[in-house]
C-alpha positions as CSV (number, residue, x, y, z in Angstrom):
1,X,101.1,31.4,231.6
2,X,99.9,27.8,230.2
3,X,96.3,29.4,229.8
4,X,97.5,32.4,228.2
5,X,100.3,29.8,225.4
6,X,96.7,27.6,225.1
7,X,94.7,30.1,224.0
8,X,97.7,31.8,221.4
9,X,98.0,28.4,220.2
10,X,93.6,28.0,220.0
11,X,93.7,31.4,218.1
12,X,96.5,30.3,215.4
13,X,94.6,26.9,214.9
14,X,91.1,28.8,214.2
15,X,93.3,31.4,212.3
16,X,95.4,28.8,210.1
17,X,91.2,27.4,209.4
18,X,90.6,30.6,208.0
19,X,93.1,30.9,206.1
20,X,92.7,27.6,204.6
21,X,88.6,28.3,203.6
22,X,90.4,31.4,201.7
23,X,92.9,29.6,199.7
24,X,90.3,26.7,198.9
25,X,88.0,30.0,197.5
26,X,89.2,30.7,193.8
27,X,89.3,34.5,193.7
28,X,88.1,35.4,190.1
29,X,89.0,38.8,188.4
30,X,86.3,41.2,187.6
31,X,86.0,42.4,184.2
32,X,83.3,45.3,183.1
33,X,83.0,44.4,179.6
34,X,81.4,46.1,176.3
35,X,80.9,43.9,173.5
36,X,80.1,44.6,169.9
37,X,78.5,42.1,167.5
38,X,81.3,43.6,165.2
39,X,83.9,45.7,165.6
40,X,84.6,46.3,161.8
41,X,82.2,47.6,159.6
42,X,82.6,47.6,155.8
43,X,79.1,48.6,154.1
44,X,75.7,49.9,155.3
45,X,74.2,46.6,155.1
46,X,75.8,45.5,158.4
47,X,75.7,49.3,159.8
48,X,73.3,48.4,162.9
49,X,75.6,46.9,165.1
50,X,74.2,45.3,169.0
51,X,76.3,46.3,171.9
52,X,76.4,44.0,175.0
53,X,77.5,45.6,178.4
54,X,78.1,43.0,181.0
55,X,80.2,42.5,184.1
56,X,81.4,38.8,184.8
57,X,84.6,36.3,185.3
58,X,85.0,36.1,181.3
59,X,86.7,33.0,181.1
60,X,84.8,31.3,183.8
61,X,81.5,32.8,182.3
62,X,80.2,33.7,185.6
63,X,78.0,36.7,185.0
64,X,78.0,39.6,188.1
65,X,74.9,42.1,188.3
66,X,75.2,44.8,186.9
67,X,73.1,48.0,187.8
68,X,72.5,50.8,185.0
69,X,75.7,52.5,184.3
70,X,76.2,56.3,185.3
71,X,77.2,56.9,181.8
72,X,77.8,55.2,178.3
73,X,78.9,56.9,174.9
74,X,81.1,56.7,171.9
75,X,83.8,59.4,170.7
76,X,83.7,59.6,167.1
77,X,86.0,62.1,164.7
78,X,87.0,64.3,167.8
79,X,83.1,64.4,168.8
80,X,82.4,62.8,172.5
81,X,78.6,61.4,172.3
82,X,78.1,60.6,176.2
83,X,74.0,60.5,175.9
84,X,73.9,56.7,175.0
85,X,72.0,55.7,178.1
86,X,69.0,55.8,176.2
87,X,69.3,53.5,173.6
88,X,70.0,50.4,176.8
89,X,67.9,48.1,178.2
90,X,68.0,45.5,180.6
91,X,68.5,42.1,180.3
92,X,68.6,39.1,182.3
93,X,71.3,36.3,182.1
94,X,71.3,33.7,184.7
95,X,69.1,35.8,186.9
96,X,71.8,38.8,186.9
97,X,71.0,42.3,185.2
98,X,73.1,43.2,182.1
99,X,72.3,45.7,179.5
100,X,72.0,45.6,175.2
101,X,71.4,48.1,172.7
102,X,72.0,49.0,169.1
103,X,73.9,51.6,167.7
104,X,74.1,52.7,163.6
105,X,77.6,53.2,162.3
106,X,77.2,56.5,159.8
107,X,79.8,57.7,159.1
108,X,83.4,56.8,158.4
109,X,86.1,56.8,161.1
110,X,86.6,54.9,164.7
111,X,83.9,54.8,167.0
112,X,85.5,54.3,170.6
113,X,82.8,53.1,172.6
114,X,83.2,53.6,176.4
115,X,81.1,53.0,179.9
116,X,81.6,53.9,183.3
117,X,79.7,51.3,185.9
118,X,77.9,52.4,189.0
119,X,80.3,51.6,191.7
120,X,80.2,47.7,192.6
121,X,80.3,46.8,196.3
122,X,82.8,43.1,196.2
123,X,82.3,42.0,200.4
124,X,85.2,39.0,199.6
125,X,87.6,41.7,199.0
126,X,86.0,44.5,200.8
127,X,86.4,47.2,198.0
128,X,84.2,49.0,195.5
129,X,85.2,48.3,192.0
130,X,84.5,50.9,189.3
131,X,86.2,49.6,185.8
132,X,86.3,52.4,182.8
133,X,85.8,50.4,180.3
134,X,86.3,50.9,175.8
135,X,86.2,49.0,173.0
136,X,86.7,50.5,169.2
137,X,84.9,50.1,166.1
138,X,86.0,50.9,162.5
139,X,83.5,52.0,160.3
140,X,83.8,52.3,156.7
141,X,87.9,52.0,156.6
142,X,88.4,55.2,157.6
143,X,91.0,53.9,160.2
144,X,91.5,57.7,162.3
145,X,90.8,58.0,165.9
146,X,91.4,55.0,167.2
147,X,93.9,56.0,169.9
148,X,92.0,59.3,170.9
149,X,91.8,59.4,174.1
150,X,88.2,60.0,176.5
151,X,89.5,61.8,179.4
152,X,88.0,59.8,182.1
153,X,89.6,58.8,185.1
154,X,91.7,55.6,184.2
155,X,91.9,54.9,180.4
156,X,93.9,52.7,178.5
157,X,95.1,54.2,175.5
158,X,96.1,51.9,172.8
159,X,98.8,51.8,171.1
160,X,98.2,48.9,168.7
161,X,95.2,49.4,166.3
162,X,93.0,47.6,168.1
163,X,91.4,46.2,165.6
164,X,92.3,44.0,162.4
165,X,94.5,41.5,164.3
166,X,95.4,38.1,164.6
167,X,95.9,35.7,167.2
168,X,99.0,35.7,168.2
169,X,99.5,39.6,167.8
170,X,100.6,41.1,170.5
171,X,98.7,44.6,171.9
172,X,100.0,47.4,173.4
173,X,98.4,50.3,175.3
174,X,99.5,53.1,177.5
175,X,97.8,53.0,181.0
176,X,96.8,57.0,182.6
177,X,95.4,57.4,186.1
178,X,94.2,61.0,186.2
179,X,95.4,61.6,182.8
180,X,99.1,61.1,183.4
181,X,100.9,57.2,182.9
182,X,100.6,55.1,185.6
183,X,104.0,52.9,186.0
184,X,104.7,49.5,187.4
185,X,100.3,49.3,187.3
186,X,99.3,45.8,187.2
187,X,97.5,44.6,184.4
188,X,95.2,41.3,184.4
189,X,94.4,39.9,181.3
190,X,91.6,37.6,180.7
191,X,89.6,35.6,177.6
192,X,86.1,35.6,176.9
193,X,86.0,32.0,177.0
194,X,82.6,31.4,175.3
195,X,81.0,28.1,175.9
196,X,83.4,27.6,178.3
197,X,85.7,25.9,174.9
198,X,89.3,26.1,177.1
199,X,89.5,25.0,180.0
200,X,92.3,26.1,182.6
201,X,95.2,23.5,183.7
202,X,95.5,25.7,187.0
203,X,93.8,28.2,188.3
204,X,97.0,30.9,187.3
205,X,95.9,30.3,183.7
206,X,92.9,32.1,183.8
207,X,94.1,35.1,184.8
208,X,97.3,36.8,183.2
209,X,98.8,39.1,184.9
210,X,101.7,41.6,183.4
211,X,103.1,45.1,184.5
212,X,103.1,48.2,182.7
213,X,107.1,49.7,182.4
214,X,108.1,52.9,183.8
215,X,106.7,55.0,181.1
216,X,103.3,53.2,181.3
217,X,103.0,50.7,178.9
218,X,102.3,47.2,178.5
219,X,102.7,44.8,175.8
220,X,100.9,41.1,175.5
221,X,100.2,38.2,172.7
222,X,97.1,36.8,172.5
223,X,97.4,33.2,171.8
224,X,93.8,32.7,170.7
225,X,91.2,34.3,168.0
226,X,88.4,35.8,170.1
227,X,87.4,38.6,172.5
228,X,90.4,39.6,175.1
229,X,90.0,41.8,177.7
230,X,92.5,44.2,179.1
231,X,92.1,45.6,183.1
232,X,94.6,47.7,184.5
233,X,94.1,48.0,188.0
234,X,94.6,50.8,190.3
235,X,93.5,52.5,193.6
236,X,91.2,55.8,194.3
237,X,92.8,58.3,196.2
238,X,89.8,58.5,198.1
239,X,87.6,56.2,199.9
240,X,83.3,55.6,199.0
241,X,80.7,55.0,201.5
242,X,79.1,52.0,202.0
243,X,75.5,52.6,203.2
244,X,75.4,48.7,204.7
245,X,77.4,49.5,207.4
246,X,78.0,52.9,207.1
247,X,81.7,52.4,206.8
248,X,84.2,53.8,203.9
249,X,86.2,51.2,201.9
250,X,88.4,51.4,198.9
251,X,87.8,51.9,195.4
252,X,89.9,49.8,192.9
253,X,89.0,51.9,189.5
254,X,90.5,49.8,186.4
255,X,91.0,51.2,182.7
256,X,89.4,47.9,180.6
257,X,89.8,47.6,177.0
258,X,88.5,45.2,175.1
259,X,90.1,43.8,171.5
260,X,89.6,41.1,169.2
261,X,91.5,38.8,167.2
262,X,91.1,36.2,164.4
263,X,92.6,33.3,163.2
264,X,94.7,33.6,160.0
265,X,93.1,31.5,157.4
């Protein structure tokens, strides 16, 4: 009896060490990201505009490799585009793969740029995570389109132009899993923190983290001119294979949007 109360009280010691090694381990969100060097576009002098697709820890600026996505295109004026892949390449930043192109805005109307990731394996959390992920650009002030919505399989759908704001605006979008609203979804909200310019008092602050109400929708200020990032986070009814271990996990498949905001001046 005093071998078998040892060795419970051995296992709660190595267990209370593991635990410990887990709390001192900052768990950073995941954000798939699609950046625009603009995402308004008044004349055909700045037309060409360069779009960066990365997946990282935004306000940390830790960059995550990422492999070629399975698809990338634009919906424009009721037309999805989803043949984009092309017009990518591969880049390297801190040693990790990301991916660059340009695109020419012709015509006028909002161009709703959107990606879907291969499948990315996280081992600390033991779950693939596949983040859907927009942005919007307004060419020519023709402001039509900007809440149209993709169809893919998690999709924020915005309900605040997403474009033309200031900090301290607040944004709104409608979150659908399999093309119906997804209630009480949480929502993690991030910065793009470039140059690492803010820095966090606690590690709470670099995530926010809000809920979507029971019809789907979710509302947030952004305190700060600059690229914000919007991840609503769900679960895959079904599981993926991972080929490592030959084991199936989870998939956590997010609907990302990502808006900017500038300082009134």
């Amino acid at each position: 009896m005093l071998i078998k109360e040892e060795k419970m009280e051995h296992n709660k010691i190595i267990l209370g060490l593991i635990a410990g090694l887990f709390l001192g381990m900052p768990l950073y969100a995941h954000f798939q990201m699609i950046l625009p060097s603009a995402n308004i576009v008044e004349d055909q002098k700045s037309a060409t505009i360069n779009l960066e697709l990365l997946f990282c820890h935004p306000f940390e600026q830790q960059m995550l490799n990422m492999v070629k996505p399975i698809q990338f295109g634009v919906l424009i004026n009721g037309e999805k585009k989803d043949n984009l892949l092309g017009m990518i390449s591969e880049k390297k930043i801190d040693g990790l793969s990301a991916w660059s192109g340009s695109y020419k805005i012709k015509q006028p109307g909002d161009y709703v740029f959107f990606v879907e990731p291969a499948p990315y394996w996280e081992p600390a959390e033991e779950k693939f995570i596949v983040h859907y992920t927009k942005t919007v650009v307004n060419g020519f002030g023709l402001q039509s389109g900007w809440d149209a919505e993709i169809g893919l399989e998690t999709e924020i759908i915005p309900l605040t132009r997403p474009y033309g704001l200031y900090a301290g605006n607040v944004f709104s979008g409608l979150v659908k899993v399999n093309g119906k609203p997804a209630p009480f979804t949480d929502v993690e909200v991030e910065y793009y923190n470039i140059d690492k310019r803010y820095t966090a008092p606690m590690e709470p602050y670099i995530t926010q983290v809000i809920k979507t109400d029971a019809q789907g929708v979710f509302v947030y200020a952004m305190p700060k001119p600059g690229w914000w990032g919007f991840a609503a986070l769900s679960e895959r009814e079904t599981k993926l294979l991972n080929k490592q271990d030959n084991k199936e996990y989870p998939v956590e498949i997010g609907a990302v949007i990502w808006v900017r905001c500038e300082e009134m001046k």
